[in-house]
C-alpha positions as CSV (number, residue, x, y, z in Angstrom):
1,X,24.3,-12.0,5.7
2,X,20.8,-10.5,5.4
3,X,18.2,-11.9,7.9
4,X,15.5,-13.7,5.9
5,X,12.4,-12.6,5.3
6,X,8.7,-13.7,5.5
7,X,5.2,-12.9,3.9
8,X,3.1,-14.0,6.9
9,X,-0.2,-12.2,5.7
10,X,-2.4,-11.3,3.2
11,X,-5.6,-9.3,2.5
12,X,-7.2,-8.2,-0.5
13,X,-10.4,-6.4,-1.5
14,X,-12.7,-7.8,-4.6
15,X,-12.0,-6.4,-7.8
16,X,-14.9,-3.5,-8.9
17,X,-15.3,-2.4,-11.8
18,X,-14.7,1.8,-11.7
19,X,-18.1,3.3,-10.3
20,X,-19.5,0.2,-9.2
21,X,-19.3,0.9,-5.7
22,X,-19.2,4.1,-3.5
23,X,-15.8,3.6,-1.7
24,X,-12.2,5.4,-1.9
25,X,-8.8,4.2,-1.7
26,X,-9.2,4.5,2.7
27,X,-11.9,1.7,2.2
28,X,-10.0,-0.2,0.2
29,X,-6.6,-0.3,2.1
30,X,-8.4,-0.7,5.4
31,X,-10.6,-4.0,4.2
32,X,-7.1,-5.2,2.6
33,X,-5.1,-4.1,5.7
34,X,-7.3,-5.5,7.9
35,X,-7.3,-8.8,6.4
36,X,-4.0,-9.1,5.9
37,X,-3.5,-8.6,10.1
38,X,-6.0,-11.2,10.5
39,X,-4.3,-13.6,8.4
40,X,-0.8,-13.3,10.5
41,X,-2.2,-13.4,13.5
42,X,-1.3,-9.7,14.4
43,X,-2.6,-6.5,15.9
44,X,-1.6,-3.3,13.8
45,X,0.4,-1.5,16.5
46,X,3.3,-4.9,15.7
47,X,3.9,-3.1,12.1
48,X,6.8,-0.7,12.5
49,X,7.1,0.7,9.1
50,X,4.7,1.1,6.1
51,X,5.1,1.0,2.2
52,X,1.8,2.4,0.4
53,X,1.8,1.5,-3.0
54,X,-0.3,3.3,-5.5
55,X,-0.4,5.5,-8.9
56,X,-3.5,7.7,-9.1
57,X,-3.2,9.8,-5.9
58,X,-2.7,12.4,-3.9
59,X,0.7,12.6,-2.2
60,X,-0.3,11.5,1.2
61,X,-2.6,9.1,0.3
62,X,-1.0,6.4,1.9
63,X,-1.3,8.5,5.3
64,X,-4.8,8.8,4.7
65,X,-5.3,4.9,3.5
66,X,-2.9,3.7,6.8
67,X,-4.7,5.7,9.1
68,X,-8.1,4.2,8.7
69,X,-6.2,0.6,9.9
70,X,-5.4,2.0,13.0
71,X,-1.8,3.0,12.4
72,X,-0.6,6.2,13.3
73,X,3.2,7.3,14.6
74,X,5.2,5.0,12.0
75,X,7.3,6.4,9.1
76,X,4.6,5.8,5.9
77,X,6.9,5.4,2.7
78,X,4.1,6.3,-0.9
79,X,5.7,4.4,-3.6
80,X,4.4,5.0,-7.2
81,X,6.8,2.9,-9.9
82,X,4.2,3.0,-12.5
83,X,3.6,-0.8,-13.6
84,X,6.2,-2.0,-10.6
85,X,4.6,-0.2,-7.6
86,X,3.3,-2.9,-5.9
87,X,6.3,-5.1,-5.9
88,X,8.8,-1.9,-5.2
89,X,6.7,-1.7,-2.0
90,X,7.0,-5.3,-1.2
91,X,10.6,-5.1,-2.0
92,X,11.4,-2.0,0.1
93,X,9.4,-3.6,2.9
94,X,11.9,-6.7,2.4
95,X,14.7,-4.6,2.6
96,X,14.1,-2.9,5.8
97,X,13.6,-6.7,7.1
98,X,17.0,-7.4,5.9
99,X,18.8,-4.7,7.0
100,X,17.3,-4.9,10.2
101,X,16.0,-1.4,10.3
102,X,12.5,-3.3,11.2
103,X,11.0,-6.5,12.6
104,X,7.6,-5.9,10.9
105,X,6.5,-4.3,8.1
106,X,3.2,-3.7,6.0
107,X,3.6,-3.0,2.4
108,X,0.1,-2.4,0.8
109,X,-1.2,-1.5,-2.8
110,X,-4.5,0.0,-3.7
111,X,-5.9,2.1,-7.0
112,X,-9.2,3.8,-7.3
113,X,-9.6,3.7,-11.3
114,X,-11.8,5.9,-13.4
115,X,-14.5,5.6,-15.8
116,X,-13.2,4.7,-18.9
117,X,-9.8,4.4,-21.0
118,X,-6.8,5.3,-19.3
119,X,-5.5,8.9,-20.0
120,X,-2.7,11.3,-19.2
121,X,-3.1,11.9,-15.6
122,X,-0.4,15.1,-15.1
123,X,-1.2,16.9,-18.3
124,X,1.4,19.8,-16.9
125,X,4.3,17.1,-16.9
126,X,7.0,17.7,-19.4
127,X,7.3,15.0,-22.2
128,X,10.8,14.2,-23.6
């Protein structure tokens, strides 16, 4: 039987409208990370594993985003499912608590939008 598993924290950042304020996606994890330590009563070198979630960005970005909490030496798993990345990263994070492959894990979401309607973000990517 899988070992249950808890949400103990939470963080999150105010909603901005795109350009409203001169931050990036490492500003935006960090105040949400941050938070979200605060609220379980936890210091960032507890987290064993990490689950970035996140569309529009670079490959590494949840590296980058992770490091400004603090973290550094923990496998980082980026997660982009489109309209399900956020909860893919919560569920992944559930299942390394189940399988007991970890005792605490932070899965975290962010997304720097642009200006304006959404577009085609990989023009180069092959439609079917």
């Amino acid at each position: 039987m899988a070992r249950k598993v808890f949400v103990v924290g939470v963080g999150m950042t105010k909603f901005e409208k795109p350009g409203s304020r001169d931050w990036d996606y490492p500003d935006m994890a960090k105040e949400a990370g941050t938070k979200a330590l605060a609220d379980a009563g936890i210091n960032y070198d507890e987290v064993e594993q990490a689950i970035a979630a996140y569309c529009y960005g670079d490959s590494t970005a949840g590296q980058e985003a992770i490091y400004e909490i603090g973290m550094s030496g923990i496998p980082i798993v980026n997660v982009n499912n489109n309209c399900s990345t956020g909860s893919s990263a919560l569920f992944l994070g559930r299942q390394l608590i189940a399988g007991d492959m970890a005792d605490c894990v932070m899965a975290i979401g962010f997304e720097k939008m642009e200006k304006g309607s959404l577009g085609m973000k990989f023009p180069t990517a092959a439609r079917r």
